[in-house]
C-alpha positions in Angstrom: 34.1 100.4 157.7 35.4 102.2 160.8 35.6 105.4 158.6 32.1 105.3 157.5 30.8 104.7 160.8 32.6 107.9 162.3 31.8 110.2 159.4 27.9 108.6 159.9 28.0 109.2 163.7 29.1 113.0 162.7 25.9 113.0 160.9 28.1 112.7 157.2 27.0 110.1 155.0 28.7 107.0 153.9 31.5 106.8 151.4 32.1 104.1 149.2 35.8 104.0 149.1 36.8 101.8 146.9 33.7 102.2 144.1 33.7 105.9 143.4 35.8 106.7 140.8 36.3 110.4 142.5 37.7 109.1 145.6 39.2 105.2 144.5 42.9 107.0 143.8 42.9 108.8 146.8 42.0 105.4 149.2 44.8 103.4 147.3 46.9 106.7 147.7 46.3 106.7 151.5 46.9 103.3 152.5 50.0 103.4 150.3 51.2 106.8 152.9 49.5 104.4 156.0 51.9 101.7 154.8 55.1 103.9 154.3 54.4 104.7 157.8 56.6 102.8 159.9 59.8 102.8 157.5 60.1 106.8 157.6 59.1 106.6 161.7 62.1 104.4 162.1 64.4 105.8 160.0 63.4 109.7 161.2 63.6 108.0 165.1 67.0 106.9 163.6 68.2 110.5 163.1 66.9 111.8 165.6 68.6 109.5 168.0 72.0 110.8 166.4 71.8 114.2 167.2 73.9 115.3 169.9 72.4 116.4 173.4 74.9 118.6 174.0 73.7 120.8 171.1 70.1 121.0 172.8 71.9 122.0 176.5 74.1 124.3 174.3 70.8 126.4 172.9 68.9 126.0 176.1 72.1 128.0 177.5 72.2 130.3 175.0 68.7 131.2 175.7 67.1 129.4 172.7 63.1 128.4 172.8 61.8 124.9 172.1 61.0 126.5 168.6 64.3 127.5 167.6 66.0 124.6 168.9 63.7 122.5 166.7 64.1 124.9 164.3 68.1 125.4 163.9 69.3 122.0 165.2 66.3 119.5 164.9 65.2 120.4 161.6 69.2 120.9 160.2 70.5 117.3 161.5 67.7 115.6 159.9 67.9 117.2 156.7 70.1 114.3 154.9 68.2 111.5 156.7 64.6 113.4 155.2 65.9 113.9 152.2 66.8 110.4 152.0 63.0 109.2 153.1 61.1 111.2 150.7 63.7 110.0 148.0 63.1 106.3 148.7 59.4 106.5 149.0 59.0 108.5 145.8 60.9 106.0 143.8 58.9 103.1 145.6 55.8 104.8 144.8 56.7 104.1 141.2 56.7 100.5 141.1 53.7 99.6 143.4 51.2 98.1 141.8 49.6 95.3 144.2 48.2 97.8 146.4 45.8 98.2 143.3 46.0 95.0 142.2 44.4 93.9 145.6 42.3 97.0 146.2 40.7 98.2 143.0 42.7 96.3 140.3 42.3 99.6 138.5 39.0 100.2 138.5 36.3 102.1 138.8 37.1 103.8 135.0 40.5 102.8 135.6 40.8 106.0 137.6 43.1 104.0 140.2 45.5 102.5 137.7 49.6 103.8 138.1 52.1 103.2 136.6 53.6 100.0 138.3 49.9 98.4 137.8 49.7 99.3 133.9 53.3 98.2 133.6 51.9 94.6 135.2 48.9 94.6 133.6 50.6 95.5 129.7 53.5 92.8 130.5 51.8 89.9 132.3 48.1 90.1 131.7 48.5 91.0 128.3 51.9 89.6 127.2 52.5 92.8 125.4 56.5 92.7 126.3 57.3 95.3 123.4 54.5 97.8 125.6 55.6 96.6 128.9 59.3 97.1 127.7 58.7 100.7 127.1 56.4 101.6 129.9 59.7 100.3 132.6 62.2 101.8 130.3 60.3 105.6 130.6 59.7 104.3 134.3 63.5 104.1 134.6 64.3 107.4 132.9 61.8 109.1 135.7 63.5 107.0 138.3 67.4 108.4 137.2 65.4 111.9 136.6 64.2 111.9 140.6 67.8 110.4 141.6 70.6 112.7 139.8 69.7 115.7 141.3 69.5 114.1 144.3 72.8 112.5 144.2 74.3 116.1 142.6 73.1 118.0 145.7 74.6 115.5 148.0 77.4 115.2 146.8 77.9 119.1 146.6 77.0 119.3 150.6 79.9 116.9 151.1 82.4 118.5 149.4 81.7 121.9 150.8 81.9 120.3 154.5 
């Protein structure tokens, strides 16, 4: 509601959010980033809090902008933790499904069903275990596909350091 009163106090007009099929995916979509929210500020506030200060006095002595310390020492030290972030919430993206169960429950034209939500629906609201067995077993091979190369690169930085 809030949204559809600024964009009709800009003079735009109303959006129904949740009944368009064009723009039902992207709502579910945002309030699943709105909800990832304050897991990656933590665990980004997390890192940054381990950085060093003496690395920041270090630049400022050696001349180095506000840029470039963001650039070579922020943006470095909180490569692992990132990485780590985008990781989990990619593989979490995969199995939601009551944000569209709640929401849209797939529809409108089923344009807002994932994968977590056909994988409930096929299992549980169908009893088609066979189908629901093979949607979470290709599930799982995406899930080790995101994860190895993941856990290759890793493992590579900390055997070179």
């Amino acid at each position: 509601r809030l949204a559809n009163d600024i964009l009709v106090k800009l003079g735009l007009p109303a959006i129904n959010w949740l009944t368009d099929p064009n723009i039902a995916l992207f709502t579910v979509i945002m309030v699943g980033i709105w909800g990832g929210i304050p897991f990656t500020s933590l665990i980004l506030l997390a890192g940054l809090s381990s950085i060093l200060p003496e690395l920041y006095d270090q630049a400022k002595v050696d001349g180095a902008g506000t840029w470039a310390r963001f650039r070579y020492i922020t943006l470095p030290q909180l490569k692992t933790v990132s990485t780590i972030v985008i990781l989990l919430q990619v593989l979490w993206s995969l199995g939601v499904f009551a944000t569209v169960l709640i929401m849209t429950r797939g529809m409108p034209l089923h344009r807002s069903e994932i994968i977590g939500y056909t994988l409930w629906m096929t299992t549980f609201r169908y009893l088609k275990f066979e189908q629901g067995y093979a949607i979470s077993t290709l599930l799982f091979i995406v899930a080790v596909i995101i994860i190895f190369p993941y856990l290759y690169l890793s493992s590579r930085a900390r055997g070179a350091s």
